[in-house]
N, CA, C and O atoms as a GROMACS GRO file, in nm:
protein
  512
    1UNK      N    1   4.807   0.383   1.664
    1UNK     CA    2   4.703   0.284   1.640
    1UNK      C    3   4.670   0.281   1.490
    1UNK      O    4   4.643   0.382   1.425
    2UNK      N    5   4.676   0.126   1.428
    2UNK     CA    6   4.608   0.127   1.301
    2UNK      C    7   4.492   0.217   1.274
    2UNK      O    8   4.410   0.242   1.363
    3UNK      N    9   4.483   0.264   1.160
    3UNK     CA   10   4.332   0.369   1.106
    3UNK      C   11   4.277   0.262   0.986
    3UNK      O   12   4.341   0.219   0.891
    4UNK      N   13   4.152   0.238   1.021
    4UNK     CA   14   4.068   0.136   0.978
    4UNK      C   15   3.954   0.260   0.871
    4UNK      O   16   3.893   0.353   0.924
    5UNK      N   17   3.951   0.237   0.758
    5UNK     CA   18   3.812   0.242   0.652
    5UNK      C   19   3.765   0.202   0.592
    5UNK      O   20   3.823   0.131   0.509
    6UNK      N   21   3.620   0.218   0.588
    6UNK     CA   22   3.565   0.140   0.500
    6UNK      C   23   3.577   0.130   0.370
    6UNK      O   24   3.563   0.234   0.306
    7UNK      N   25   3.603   0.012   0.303
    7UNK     CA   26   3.690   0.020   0.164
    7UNK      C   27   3.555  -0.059   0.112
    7UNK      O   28   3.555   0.022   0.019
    8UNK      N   29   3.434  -0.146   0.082
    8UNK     CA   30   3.351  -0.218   0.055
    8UNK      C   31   3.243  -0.315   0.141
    8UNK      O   32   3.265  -0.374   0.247
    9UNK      N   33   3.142  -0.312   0.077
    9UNK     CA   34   3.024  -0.422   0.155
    9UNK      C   35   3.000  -0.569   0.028
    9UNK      O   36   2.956  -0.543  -0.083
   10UNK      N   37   3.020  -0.648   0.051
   10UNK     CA   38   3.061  -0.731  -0.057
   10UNK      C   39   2.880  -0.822  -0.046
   10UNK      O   40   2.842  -0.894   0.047
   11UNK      N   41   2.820  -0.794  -0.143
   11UNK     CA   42   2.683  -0.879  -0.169
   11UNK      C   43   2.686  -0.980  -0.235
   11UNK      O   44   2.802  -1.008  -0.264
   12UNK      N   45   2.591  -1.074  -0.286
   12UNK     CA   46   2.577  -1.201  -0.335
   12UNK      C   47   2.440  -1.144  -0.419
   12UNK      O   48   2.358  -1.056  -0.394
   13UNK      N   49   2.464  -1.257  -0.550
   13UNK     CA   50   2.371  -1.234  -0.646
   13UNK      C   51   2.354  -1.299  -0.762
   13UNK      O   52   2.431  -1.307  -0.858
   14UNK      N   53   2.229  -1.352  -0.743
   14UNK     CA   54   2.178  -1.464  -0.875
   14UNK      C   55   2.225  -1.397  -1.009
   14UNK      O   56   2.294  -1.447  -1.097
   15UNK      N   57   2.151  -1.232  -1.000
   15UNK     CA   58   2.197  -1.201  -1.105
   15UNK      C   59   2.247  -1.026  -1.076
   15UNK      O   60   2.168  -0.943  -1.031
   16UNK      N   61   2.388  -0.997  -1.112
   16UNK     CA   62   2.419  -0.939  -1.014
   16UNK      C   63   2.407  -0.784  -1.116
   16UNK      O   64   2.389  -0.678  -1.055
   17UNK      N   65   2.415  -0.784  -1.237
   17UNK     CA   66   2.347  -0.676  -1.316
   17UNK      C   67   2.224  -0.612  -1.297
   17UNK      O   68   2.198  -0.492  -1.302
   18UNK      N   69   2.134  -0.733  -1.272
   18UNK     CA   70   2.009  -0.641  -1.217
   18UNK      C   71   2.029  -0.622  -1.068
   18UNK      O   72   1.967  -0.519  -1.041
   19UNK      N   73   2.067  -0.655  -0.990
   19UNK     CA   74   2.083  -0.626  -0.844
   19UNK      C   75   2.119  -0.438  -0.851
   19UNK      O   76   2.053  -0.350  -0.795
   20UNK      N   77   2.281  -0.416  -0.962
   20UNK     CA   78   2.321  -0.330  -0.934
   20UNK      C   79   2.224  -0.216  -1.006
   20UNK      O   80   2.272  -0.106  -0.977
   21UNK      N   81   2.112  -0.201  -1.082
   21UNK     CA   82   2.068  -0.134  -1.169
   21UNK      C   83   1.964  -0.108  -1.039
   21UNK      O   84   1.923   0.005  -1.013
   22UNK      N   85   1.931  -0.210  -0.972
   22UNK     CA   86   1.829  -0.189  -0.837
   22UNK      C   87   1.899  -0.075  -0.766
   22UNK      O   88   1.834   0.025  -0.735
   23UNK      N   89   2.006  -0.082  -0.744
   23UNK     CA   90   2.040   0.058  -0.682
   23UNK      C   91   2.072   0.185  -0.682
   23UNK      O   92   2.079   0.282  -0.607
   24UNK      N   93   2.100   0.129  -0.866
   24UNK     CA   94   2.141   0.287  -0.921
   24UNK      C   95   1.979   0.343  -0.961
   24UNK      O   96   1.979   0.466  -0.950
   25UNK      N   97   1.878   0.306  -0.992
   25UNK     CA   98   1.753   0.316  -0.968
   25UNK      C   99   1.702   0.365  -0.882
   25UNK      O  100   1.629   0.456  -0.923
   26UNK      N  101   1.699   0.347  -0.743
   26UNK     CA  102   1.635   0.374  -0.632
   26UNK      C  103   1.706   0.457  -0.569
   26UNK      O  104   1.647   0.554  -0.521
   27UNK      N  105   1.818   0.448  -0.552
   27UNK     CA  106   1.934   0.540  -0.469
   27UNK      C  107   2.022   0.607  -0.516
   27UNK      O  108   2.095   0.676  -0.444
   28UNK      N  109   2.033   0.600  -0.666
   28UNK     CA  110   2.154   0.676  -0.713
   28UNK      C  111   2.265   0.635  -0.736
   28UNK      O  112   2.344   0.707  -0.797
   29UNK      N  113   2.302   0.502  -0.692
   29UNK     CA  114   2.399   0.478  -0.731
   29UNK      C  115   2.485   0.454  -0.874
   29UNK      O  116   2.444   0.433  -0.989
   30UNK      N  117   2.599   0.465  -0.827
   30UNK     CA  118   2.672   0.486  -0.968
   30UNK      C  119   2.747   0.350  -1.016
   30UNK      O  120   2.818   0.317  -0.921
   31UNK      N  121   2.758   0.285  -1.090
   31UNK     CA  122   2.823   0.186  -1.127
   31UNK      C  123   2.949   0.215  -1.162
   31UNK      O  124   2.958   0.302  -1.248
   32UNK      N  125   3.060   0.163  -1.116
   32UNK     CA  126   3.245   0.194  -1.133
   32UNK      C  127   3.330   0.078  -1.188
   32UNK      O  128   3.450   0.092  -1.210
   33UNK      N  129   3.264  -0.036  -1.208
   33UNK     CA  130   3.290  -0.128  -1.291
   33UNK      C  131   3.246  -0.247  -1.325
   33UNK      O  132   3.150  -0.280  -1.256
   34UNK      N  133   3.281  -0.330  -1.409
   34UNK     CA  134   3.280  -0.431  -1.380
   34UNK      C  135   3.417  -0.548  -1.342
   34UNK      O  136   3.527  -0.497  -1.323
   35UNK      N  137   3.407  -0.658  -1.336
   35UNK     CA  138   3.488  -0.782  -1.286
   35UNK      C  139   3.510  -0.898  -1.314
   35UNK      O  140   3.588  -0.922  -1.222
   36UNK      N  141   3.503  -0.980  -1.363
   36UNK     CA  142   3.552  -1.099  -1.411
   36UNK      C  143   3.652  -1.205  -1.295
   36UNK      O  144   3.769  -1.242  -1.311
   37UNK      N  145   3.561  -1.233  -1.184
   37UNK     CA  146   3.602  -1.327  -1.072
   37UNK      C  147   3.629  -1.424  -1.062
   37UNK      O  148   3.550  -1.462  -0.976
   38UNK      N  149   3.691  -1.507  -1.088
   38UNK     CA  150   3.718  -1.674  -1.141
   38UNK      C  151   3.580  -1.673  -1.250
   38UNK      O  152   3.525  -1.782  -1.262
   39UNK      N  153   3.552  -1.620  -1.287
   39UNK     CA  154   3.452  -1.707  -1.399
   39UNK      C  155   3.306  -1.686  -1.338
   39UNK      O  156   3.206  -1.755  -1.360
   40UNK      N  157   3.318  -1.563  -1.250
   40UNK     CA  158   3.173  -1.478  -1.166
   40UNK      C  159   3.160  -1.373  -1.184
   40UNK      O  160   3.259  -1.300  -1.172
   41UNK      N  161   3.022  -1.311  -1.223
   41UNK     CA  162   3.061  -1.172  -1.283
   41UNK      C  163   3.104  -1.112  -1.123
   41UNK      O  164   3.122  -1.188  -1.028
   42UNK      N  165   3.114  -0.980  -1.114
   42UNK     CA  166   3.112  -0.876  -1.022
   42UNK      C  167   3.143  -0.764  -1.059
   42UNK      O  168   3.247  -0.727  -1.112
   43UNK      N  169   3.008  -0.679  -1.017
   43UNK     CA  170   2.909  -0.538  -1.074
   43UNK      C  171   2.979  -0.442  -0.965
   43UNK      O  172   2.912  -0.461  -0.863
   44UNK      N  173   3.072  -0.358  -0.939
   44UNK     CA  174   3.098  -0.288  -0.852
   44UNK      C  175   2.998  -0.127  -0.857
   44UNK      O  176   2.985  -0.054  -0.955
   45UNK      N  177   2.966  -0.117  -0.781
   45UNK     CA  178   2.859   0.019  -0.722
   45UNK      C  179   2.906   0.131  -0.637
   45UNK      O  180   2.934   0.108  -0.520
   46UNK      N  181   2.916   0.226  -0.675
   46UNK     CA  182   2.983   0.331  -0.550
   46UNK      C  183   2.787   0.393  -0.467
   46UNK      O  184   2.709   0.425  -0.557
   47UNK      N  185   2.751   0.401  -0.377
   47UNK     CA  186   2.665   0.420  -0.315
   47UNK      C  187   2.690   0.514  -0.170
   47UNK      O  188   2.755   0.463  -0.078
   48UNK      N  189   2.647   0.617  -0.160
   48UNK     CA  190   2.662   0.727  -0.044
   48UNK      C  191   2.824   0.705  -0.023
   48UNK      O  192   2.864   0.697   0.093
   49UNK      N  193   2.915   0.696  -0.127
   49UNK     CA  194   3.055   0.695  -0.055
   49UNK      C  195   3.109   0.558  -0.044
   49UNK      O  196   3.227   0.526  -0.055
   50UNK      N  197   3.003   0.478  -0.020
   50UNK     CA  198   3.083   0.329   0.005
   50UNK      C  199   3.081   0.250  -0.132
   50UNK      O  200   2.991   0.275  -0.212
   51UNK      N  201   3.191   0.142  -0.164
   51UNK     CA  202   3.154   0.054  -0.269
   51UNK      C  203   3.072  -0.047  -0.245
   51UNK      O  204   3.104  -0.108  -0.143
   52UNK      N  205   2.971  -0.094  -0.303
   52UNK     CA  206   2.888  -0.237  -0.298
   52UNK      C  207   2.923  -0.329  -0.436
   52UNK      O  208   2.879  -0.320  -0.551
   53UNK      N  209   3.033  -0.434  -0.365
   53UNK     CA  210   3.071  -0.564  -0.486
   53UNK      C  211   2.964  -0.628  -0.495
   53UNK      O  212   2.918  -0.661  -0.386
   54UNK      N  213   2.903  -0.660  -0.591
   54UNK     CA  214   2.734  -0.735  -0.605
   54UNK      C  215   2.833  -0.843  -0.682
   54UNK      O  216   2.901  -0.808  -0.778
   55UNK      N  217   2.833  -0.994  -0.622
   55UNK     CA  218   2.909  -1.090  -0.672
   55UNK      C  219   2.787  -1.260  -0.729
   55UNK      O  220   2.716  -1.320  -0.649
   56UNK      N  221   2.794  -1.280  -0.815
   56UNK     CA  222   2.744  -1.382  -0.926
   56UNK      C  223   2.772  -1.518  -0.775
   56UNK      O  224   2.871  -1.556  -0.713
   57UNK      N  225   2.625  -1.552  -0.770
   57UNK     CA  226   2.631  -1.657  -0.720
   57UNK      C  227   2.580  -1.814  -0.756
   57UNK      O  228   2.490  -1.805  -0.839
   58UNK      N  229   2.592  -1.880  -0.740
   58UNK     CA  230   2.528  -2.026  -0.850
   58UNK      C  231   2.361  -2.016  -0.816
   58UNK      O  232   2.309  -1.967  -0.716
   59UNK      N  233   2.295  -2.079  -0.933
   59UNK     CA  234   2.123  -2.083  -0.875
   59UNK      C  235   2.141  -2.161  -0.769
   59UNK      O  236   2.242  -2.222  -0.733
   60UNK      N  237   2.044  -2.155  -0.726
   60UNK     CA  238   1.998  -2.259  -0.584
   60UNK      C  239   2.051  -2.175  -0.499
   60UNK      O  240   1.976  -2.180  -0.401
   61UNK      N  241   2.133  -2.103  -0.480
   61UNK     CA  242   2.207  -2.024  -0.354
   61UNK      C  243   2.051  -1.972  -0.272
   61UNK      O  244   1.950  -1.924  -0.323
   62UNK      N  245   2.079  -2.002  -0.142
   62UNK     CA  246   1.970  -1.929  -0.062
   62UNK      C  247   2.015  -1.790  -0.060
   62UNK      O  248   2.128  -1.748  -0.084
   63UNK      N  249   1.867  -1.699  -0.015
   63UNK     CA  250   1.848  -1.601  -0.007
   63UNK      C  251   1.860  -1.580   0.182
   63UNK      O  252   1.817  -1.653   0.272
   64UNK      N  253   1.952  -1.423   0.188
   64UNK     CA  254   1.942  -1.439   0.335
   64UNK      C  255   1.731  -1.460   0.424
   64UNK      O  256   1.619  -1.420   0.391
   65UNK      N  257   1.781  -1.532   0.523
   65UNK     CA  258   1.658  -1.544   0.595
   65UNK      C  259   1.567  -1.396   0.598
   65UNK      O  260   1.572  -1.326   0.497
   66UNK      N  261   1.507  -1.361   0.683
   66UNK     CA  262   1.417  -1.280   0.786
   66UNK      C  263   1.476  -1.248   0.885
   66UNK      O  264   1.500  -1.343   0.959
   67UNK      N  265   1.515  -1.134   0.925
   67UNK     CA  266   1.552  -1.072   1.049
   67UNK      C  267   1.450  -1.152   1.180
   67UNK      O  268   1.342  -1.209   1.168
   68UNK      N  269   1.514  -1.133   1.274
   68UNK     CA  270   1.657  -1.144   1.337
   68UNK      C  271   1.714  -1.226   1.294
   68UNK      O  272   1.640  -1.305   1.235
   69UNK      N  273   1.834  -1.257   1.291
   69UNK     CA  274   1.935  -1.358   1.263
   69UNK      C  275   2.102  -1.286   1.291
   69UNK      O  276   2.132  -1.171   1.324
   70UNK      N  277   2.184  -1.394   1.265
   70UNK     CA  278   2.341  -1.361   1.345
   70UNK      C  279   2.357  -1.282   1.221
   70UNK      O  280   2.286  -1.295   1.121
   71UNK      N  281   2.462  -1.195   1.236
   71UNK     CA  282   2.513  -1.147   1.102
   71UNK      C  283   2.503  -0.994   1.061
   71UNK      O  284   2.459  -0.914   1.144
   72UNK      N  285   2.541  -0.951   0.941
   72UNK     CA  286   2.469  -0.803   0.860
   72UNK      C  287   2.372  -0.835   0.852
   72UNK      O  288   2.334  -0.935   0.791
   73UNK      N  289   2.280  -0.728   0.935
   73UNK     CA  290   2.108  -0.720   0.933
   73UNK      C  291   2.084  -0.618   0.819
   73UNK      O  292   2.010  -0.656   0.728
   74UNK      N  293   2.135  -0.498   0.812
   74UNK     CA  294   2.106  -0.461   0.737
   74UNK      C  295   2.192  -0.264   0.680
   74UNK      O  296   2.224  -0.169   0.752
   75UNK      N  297   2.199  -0.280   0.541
   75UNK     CA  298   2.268  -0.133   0.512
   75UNK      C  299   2.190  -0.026   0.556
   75UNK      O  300   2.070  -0.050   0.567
   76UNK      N  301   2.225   0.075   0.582
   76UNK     CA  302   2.155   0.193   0.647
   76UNK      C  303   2.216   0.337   0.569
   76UNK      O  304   2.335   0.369   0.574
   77UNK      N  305   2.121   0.407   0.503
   77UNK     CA  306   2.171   0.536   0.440
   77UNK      C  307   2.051   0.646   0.468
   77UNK      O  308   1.929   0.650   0.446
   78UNK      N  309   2.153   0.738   0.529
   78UNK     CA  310   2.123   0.844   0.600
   78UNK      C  311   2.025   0.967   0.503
   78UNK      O  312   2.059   1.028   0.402
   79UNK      N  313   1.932   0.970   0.558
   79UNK     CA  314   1.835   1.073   0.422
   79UNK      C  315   1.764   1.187   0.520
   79UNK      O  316   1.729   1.166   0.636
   80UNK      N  317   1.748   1.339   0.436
   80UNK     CA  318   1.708   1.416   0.493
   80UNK      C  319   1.542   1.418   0.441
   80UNK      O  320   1.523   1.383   0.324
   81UNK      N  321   1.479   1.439   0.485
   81UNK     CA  322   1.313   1.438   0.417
   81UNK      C  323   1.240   1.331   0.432
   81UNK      O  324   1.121   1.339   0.404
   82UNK      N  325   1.297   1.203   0.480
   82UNK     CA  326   1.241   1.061   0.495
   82UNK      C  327   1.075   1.047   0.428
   82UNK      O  328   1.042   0.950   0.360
   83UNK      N  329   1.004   1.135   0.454
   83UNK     CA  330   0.879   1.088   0.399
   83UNK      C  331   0.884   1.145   0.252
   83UNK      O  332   0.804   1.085   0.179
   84UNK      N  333   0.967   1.258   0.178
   84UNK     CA  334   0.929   1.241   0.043
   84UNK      C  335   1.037   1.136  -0.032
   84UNK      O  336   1.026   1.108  -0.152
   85UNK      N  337   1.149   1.081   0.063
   85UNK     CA  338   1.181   1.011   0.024
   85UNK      C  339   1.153   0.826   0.024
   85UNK      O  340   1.214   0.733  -0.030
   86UNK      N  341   1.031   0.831   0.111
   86UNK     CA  342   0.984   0.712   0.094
   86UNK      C  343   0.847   0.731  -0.036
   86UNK      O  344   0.796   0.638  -0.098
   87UNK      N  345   0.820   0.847  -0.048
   87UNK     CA  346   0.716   0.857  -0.109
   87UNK      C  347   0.762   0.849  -0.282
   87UNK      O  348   0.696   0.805  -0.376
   88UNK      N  349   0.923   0.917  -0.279
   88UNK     CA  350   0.962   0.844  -0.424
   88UNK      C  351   1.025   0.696  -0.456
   88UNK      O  352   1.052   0.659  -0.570
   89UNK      N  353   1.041   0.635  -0.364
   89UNK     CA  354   1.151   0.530  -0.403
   89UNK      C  355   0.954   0.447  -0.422
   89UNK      O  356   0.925   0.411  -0.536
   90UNK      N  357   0.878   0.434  -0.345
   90UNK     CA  358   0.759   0.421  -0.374
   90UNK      C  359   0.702   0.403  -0.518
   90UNK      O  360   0.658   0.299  -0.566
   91UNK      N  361   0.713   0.523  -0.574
   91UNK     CA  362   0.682   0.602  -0.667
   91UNK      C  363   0.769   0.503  -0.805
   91UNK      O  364   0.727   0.491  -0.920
   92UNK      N  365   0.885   0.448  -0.753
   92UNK     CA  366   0.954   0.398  -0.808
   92UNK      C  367   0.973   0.275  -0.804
   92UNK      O  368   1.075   0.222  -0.849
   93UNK      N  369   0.847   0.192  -0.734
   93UNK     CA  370   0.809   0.069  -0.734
   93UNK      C  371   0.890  -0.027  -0.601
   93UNK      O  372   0.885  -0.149  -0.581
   94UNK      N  373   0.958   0.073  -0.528
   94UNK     CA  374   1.018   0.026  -0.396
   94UNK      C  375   0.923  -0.099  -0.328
   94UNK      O  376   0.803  -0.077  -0.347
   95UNK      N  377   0.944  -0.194  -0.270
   95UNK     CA  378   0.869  -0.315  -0.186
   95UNK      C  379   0.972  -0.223  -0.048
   95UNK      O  380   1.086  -0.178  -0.040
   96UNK      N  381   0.859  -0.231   0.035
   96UNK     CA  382   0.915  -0.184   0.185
   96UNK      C  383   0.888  -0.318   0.273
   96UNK      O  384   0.788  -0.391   0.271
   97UNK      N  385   1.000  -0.328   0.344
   97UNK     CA  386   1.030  -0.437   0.453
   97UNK      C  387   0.922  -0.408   0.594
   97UNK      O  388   0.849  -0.486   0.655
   98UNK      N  389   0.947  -0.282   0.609
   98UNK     CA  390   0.888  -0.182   0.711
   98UNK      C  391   0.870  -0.012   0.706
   98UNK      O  392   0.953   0.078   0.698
   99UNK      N  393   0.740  -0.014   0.714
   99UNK     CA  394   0.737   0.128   0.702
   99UNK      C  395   0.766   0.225   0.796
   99UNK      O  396   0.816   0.199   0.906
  100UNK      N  397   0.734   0.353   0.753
  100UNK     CA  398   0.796   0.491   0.820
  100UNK      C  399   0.746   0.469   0.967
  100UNK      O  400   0.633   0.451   1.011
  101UNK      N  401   0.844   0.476   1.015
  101UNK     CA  402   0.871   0.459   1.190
  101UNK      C  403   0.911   0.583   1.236
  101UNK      O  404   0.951   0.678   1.168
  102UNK      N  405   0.894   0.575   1.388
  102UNK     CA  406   0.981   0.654   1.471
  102UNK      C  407   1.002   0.542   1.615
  102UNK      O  408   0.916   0.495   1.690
  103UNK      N  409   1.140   0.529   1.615
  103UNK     CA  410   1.168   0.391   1.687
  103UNK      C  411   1.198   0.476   1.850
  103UNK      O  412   1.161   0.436   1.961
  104UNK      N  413   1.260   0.576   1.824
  104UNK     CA  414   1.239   0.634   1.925
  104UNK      C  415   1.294   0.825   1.901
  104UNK      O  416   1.393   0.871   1.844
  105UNK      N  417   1.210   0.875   1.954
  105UNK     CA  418   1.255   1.041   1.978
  105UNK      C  419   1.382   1.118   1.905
  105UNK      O  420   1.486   1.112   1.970
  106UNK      N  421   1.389   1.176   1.800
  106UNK     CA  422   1.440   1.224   1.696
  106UNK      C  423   1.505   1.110   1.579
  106UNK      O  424   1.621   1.106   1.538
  107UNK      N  425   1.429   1.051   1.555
  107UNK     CA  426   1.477   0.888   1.474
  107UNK      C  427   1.369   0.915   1.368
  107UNK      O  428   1.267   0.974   1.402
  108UNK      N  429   1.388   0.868   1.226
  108UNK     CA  430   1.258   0.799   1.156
  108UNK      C  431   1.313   0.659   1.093
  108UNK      O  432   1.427   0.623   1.120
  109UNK      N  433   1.244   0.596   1.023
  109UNK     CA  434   1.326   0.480   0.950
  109UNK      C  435   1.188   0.427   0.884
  109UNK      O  436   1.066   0.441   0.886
  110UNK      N  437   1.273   0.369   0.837
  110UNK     CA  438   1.168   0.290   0.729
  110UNK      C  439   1.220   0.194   0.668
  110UNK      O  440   1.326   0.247   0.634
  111UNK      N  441   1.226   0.027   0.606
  111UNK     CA  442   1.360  -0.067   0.505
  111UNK      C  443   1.269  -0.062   0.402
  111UNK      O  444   1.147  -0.050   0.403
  112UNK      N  445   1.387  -0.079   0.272
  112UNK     CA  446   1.338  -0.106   0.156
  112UNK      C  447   1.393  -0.253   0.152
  112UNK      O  448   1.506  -0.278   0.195
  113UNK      N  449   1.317  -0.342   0.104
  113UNK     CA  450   1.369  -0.463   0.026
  113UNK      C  451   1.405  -0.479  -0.059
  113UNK      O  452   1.325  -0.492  -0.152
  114UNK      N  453   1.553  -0.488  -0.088
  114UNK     CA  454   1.638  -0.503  -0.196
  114UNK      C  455   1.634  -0.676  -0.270
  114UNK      O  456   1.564  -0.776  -0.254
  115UNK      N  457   1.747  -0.639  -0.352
  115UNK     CA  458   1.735  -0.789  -0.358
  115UNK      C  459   1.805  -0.901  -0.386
  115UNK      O  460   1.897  -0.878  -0.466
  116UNK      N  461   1.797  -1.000  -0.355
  116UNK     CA  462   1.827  -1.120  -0.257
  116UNK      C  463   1.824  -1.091  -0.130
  116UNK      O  464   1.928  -1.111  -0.068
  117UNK      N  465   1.707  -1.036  -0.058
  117UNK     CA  466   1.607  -0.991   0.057
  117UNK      C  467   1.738  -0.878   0.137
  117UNK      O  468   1.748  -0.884   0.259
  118UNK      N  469   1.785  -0.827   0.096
  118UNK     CA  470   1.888  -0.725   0.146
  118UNK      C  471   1.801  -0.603   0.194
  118UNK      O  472   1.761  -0.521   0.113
  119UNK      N  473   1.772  -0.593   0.333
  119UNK     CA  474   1.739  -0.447   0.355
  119UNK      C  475   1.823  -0.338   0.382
  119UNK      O  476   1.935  -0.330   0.434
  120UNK      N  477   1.729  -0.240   0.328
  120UNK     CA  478   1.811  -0.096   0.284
  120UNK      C  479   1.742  -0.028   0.415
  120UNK      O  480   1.619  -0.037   0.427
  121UNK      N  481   1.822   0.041   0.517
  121UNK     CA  482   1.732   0.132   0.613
  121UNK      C  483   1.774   0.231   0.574
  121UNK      O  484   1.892   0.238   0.540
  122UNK      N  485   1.688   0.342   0.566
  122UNK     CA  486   1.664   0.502   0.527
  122UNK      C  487   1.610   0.530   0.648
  122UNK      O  488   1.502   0.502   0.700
  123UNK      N  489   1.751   0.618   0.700
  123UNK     CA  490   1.693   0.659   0.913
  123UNK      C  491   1.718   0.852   0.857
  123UNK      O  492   1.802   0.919   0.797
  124UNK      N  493   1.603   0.869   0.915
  124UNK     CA  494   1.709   1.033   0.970
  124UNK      C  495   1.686   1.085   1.071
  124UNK      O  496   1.583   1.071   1.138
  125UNK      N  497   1.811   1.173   1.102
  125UNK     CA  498   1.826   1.171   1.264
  125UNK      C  499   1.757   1.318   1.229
  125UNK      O  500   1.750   1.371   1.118
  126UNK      N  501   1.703   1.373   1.368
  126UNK     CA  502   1.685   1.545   1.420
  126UNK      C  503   1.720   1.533   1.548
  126UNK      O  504   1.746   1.443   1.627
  127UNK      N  505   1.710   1.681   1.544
  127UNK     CA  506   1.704   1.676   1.742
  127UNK      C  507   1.567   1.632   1.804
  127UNK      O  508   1.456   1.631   1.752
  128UNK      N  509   1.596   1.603   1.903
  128UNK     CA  510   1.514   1.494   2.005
  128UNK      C  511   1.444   1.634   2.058
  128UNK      O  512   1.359   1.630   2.148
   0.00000   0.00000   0.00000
């Protein structure tokens, strides 16, 4: 059987320099290049392991809706400490989508609002 990995999450972005500085900011991420796309920038990001292409989109481009909707709802990165880690990204001027939850029995979560309304979920698991 084919072996499938994840090689990228490909984003959209008015302006895709500050998008990627949003993440190396808040989460750590590392920036690994840049791109020159037909004549669009694209900011490549390495983030918990995965790449995020943050790609130059024309003004006027809509912003994704409000959950629910069809589609990627939303990135999810796995954190141990959830509350001092909501308490720094906070600290660090984070806008939260939704705050610190427990959705159900060894779960926490919480979204950050990224941007071009991209939520970030920060879950961590324990035992139940």
């Amino acid at each position: 059987m084919t072996e499938f990995r994840c090689d990228h999450f490909h984003l959209r972005s008015l302006d895709p320099d500050k998008s990627a500085r949003f993440y190396e900011e808040m989460f750590g991420a590392r920036r690994v290049g840049t791109v020159d796309n037909a004549g669009k920038l694209r900011v490549i990001v390495e983030l918990g392991g995965v790449r995020l292409f943050i790609e130059q989109v024309p003004a006027g481009t809509h912003a994704a809706p409000e959950p629910p909707y069809l589609g990627l709802e939303h990135i999810g990165l796995a954190v141990t400490g959830i509350e001092s880690v909501v308490a720094e990204l906070k600290r660090k001027g984070a806008a939260f989508a939704a705050e610190l939850a427990s959705p159900r029995p060894g779960t926490r979560t919480a979204f950050v609002r990224g941007p071009e309304n991209v939520r970030i979920e920060l879950i961590e698991r324990t035992a139940a």
